[in-house]
N, C-alpha and C positions, 0 to 999 in steps of 0.2 A: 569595270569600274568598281562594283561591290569586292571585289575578290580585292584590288589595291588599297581599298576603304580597311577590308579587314584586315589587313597586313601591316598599316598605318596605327590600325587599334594595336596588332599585338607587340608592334615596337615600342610604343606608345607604354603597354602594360609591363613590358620587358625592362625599359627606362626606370617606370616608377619601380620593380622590383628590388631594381640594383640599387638604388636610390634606397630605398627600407635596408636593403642588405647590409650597406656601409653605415645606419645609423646606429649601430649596437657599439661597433670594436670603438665610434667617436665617442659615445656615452661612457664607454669602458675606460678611456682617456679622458675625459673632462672628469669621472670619478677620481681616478689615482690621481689627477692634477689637484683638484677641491683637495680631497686629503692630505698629498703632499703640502701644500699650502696650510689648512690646517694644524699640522704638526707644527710644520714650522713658526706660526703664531703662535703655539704654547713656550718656546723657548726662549723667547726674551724674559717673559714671568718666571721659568727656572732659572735663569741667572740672576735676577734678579733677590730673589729669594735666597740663592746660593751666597750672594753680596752681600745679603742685610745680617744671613749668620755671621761668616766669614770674618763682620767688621762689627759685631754687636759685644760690647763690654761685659767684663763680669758685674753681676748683681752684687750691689755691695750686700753686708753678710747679714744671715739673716733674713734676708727678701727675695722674692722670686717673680717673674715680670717677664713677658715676651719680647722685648725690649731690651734684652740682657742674657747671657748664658751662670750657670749655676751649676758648681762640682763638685760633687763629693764622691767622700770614699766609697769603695766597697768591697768585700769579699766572695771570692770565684769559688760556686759552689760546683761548678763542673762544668760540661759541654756537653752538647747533642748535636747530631749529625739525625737530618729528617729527609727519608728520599723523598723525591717530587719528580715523577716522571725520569725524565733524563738530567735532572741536574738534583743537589744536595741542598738545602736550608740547613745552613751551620747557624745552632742557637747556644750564648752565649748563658750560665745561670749562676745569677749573682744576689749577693742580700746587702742590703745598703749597711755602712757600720751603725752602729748606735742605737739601732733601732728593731722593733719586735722583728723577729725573721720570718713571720707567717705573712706579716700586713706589711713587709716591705723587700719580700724578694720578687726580683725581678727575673726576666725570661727574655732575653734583648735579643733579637734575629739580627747577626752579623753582614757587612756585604764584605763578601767572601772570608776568606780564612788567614790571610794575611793580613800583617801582621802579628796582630796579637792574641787571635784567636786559638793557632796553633801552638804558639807559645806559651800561654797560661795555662795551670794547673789547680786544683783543687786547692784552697787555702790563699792562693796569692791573693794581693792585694791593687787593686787599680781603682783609677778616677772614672766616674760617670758623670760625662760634659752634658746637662737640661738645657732646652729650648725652645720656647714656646711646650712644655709640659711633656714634651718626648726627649727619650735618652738619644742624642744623634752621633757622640764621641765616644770612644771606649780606650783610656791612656794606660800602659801599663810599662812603667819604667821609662825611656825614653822614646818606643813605641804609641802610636797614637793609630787606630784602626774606625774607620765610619761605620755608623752601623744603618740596618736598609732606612732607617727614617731620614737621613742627612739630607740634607740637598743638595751636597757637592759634585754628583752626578747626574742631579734630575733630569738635565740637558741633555743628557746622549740618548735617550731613547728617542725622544721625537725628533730631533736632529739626523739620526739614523736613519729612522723609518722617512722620514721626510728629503732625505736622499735616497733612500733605497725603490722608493716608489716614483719620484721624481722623471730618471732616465725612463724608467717604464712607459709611462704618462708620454711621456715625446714620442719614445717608441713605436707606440700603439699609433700614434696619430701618425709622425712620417708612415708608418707599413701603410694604412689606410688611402695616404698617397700616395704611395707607390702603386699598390693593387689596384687605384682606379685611376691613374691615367699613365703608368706604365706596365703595368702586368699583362695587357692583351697582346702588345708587339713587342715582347720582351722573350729575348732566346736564351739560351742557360749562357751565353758569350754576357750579358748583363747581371746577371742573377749575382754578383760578387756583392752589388749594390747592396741587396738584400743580408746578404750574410755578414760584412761589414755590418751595417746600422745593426742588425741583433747582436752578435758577438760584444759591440761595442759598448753597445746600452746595457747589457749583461752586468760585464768585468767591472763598468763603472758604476752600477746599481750595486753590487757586490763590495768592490773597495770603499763606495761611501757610508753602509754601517759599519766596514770594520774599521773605516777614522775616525767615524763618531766615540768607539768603543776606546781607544786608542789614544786618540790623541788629547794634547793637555786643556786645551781649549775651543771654544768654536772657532775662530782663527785656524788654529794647524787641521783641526778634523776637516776643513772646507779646501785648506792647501793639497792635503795629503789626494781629498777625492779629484782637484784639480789635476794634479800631477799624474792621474793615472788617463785620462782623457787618450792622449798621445798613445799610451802604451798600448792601451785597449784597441785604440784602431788600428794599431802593428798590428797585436794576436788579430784581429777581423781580415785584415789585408792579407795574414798569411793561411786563415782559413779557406777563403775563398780563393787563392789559388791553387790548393789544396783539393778543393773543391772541383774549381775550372776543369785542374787537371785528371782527375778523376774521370771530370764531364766528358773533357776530349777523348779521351780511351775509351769508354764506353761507347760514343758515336764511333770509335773507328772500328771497333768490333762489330758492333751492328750491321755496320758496310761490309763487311765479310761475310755474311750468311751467306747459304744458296741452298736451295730444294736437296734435302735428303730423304728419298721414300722409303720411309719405316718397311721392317721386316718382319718384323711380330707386333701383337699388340702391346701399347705403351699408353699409360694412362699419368698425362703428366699434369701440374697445379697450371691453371689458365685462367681467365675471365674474358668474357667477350658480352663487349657493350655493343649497342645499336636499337633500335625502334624495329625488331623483328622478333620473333615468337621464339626461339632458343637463343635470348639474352634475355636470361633469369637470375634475380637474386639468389645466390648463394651454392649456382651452379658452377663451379670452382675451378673446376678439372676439363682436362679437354684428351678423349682415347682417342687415337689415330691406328693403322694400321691392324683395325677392323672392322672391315669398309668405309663407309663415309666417317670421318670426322663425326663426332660427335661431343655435346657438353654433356656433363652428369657431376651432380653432388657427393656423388660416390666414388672415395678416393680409389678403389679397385674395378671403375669402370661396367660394372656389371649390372644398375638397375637405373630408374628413371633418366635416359639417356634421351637426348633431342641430338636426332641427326641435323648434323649442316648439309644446305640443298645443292645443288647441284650449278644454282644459279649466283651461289657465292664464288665472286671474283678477286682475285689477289691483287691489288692496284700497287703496292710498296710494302718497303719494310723503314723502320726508322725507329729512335731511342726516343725514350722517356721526353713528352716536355712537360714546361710549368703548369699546363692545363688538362694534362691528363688527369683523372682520378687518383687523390690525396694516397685511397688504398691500396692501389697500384705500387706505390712507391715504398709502403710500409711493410708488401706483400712479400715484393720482389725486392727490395732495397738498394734500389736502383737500379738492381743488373736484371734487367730486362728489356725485350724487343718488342715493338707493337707492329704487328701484322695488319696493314690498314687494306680493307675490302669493299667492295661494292654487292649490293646484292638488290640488283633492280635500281631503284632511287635512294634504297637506304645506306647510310656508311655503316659500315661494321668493322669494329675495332677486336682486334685481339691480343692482348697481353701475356707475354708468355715469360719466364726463363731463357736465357740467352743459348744456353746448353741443350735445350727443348726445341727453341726456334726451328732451327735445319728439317727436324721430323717434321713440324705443325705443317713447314710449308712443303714438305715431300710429300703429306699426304692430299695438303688442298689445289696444289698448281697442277693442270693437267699434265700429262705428257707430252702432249701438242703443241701446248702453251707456252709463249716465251715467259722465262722469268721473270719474276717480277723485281722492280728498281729499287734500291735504294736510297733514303734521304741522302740528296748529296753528291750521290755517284752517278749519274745518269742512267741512262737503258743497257741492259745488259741482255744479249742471248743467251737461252739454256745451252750448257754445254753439249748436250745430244743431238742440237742443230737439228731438231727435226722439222719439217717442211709446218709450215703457220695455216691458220684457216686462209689466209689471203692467199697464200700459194693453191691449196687444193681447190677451194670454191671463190672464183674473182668476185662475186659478188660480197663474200665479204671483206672486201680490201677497206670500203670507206670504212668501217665498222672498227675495223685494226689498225687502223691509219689514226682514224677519232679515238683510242684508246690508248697509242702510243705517246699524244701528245699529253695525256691528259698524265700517263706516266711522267712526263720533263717535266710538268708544271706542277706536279705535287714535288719532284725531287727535287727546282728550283728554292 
C-alpha cells in the first residue's frame, strides 16, 4: 500500500510539473498578444493626427498656430548622408530666405530620399510646409517629399508590429495545445499539424509588416495580410509533405538494418541515454570492434571509455520520434537509427548515424542471438540461423518465448 501511496505522490508531482511547464510558452503568448493589442490602440491616434495635418488650413500671413500649416521659402545649403547601423539618415540643410543664416538654418532629417531629396542641389530653392512648430513637408518644384516628423506614416509601425506579433501570439498558444493534449500519442503520420500551424503563422507574421509598410492605407495593409492566410497554409501543407515524405524514407531505411560485426576498430559519433552508469553527459562517441562496445568523449576512442556490459540486450531498432531528445535530431539531423535495449529493468537507448547502425549492432547482438526487430517489420532471424538459447538449453525456452513477444509488441 505505501509503495501505491508513493507512486500516486510522484504522478501526482509529475502532473503539477507539466502543469508549471506549459505556463511559461502561455505567458509568452498572453505577452505578444497584450502587445500586439497595444500597438494596435496607438493607431487610431496616428491616423488621427495624420487627418487633422492632412486637412488643417494655411495660417493666414503672418501668423503661426497649430491649428494651421505655414510655408516658406528656403535655400538648399546641401545634403548629408549619416550611417546608422544598416540603414542611412538622409539630412536635408537648408537656411530659410530672409532671414540671418546662423539663427535660421535648418538640418530637416528626410523620410527617405525620394523625391526631392535626391533631386535638390546646393542653391535650389523649396518650400518648408510648419506644423505645430516642426518642418513635416519639403516641396520643391512640383515635388513634395515628407520629412521623418510628418505623420503621414505614423501608422505603419505599430500597425506592422501589431500584425507581426499577432500570428505569433496564436501560435504560441495552439503549439501549447497541441504539445499537451496531442503531442504524447502523436506519430510523425500527424506532425504535418505542427508544421502547417508554424510555416503558416510565419509567412503571415511576415507579409503583415510588409503591408503595413506597403500599403496605402489601413484598409489595403489589413487586405493584403488577409490575402496571404490561404497562400501561407499552401507553402505549410506543402512543407509537411515534404516533410512526411522525408519521414517515410527514413523509417523505411531504418527497417533495413541488420547486424554487421565490425572488423577493426571504429569510433563512431553516438549517445546512449538510460538510468545506468555509461549514460554520461557528453560521452558522444560509441568504439565497437574493440571488445565490448564502449562510450568515450574522445572522438579517437582511446581514453575515458565505459564499457557496455554484457547484460545489455538489443530488444529493436527504430527512427527518430517526437519524444526522443531535441539534440538527437540537431545531432543527427534526422538521419539517425535508435537502438532500443534492455539492460536488467532499465531501457537503454542508443542513437546512432544510420550508416553506423549495422556496426553498433554487429558488435552488441550475440552470435547466438536472434536479431533484433524492427519498428514496424516484425521478428526477424539472424541470417546465420544459428541454434537460440531455447534450442541448446530447454530451460530457457520461457525466457525466449517472454522476449519474443515483448519484441512484436514494441514493433506493433
Amino acid at each position: 500500500m505505501s509503495q501505491e501511496s508513493r507512486e500516486s505522490g510522484d504522478s501526482r508531482e509529475s502532473g503539477a510539473r507539466r502543469g508549471w511547464r506549459f505556463l511559461l510558452p502561455v505567458g509568452v503568448g498572453l505577452v505578444l498578444l497584450l502587445l500586439s493589442a497595444g500597438l494596435f490602440a496607438t493607431v487610431p491616434g496616428e491616423l488621427a493626427e495624420r487627418n487633422a495635418y492632412a486637412t488643417a488650413p494655411p495660417c493666414p500671413t503672418g501668423s503661426r498656430s497649430d491649428a494651421c500649416t505655414t510655408t516658406v521659402p528656403a535655400t538648399v545649403n546641401g545634403t548629408e548622408d549619416e550611417p546608422s547601423g544598416k540603414t542611412v539618415h538622409h539630412w536635408l540643410l537648408v537656411t530659410e530666405r530672409g532671414t540671418d543664416t546662423e539663427r535660421r538654418a535648418r538640418r530637416v532629417r528626410m523620410d527617405g530620399s525620394e523625391p526631392v531629396y535626391d533631386s535638390v542641389r546646393a542653391g535650389d530653392e523649396v518650400e518648408l510646409t510648419y506644423w505645430r512648430g516642426e518642418i513635416r513637408t519639403v516641396r520643391f518644384r512640383a515635388a513634395a517629399q515628407e520629412t521623418w516628423e510628418s505623420p503621414e506614416g505614423n501608422w505603419r509601425f505599430p500597425l506592422g508590429a501589431g500584425l507581426f506579433l499577432l500570428p505569433f501570439a496564436l501560435m504560441v498558444w495552439w503549439l501549447v495545445w497541441w504539445h499537451r493534449c496531442r503531442y504524447t500519442s502523436t506519430t510523425y503520420n500527424r506532425l504535418w499539424q505542427l508544421t502547417v500551424a508554424v510555416v503558416t503563422g510565419t509567412v503571415v507574421s511576415c507579409v503583415g509588416i510588409l503591408g503595413s509598410m506597403v500599403g496605402r492605407d489601413v484598409p489595403n495593409a489589413l487586405l493584403i495580410t488577409a490575402a496571404a492566410v490561404l497562400p501561407a497554409a499552401g507553402l505549410g501543407a506543402l512543407c509537411a509533405w515534404c516533410q512526411q515524405r522525408r519521414t517515410n524514407r527514413a523509417a523505411a531505411t531504418v527497417s533495413s538494418i541488420v547486424p554487421v560485426p565490425p572488423t577493426d576498430k571504429r569510433c563512431m559519433r553516438a549517445a546512449v541515454l538510460g538510468d545506468v552508469p555509461y549514460s554520461v553527459d557528453g560521452f558522444d562517441h560509441l568504439v565497437v570492434g574493440d571488445g565490448r562496445p564502449a562510450t568515450t568523449p574522445d572522438p579517437d576512442g582511446r581514453v575515458a571509455r565505459r564499457t557496455l556490459p554484457e547484460t545489455l540486450v538489443v530488444q529493436h531498432v527504430r527512427a527518430l520520434r517526437p519524444d526522443d531528445p531535441q539534440f538527437w535530431k540537431q545531432a543527427f539531423k534526422y538521419d539517425a537509427a535508435v537502438i532500443e535495449c534492455r539492460d536488467g529493468e532499465h531501457t537503454v537507448l542508443i542513437a546512432i548515424a544510420r550508416r553506423g547502425a549495422p556496426l553498433a549492432l554487429g558488435a552488441l547482438v550475440k552470435p547466438s542471438s536472434s536479431s533484433p526487430t524492427t519498428a514496424g517489420s516484425g521478428q526477424h532471424q539472424h541470417p546465420d540461423e544459428r541454434p537460440t538459447c531455447a534450442d541448446e538449453h530447454p530451460t530457457c525456452a520461457d525466457e525466449h518465448h517472454t522476449s519474443a513477444n515483448a519484441g512484436r509488441t514494441d514493433g506493433a
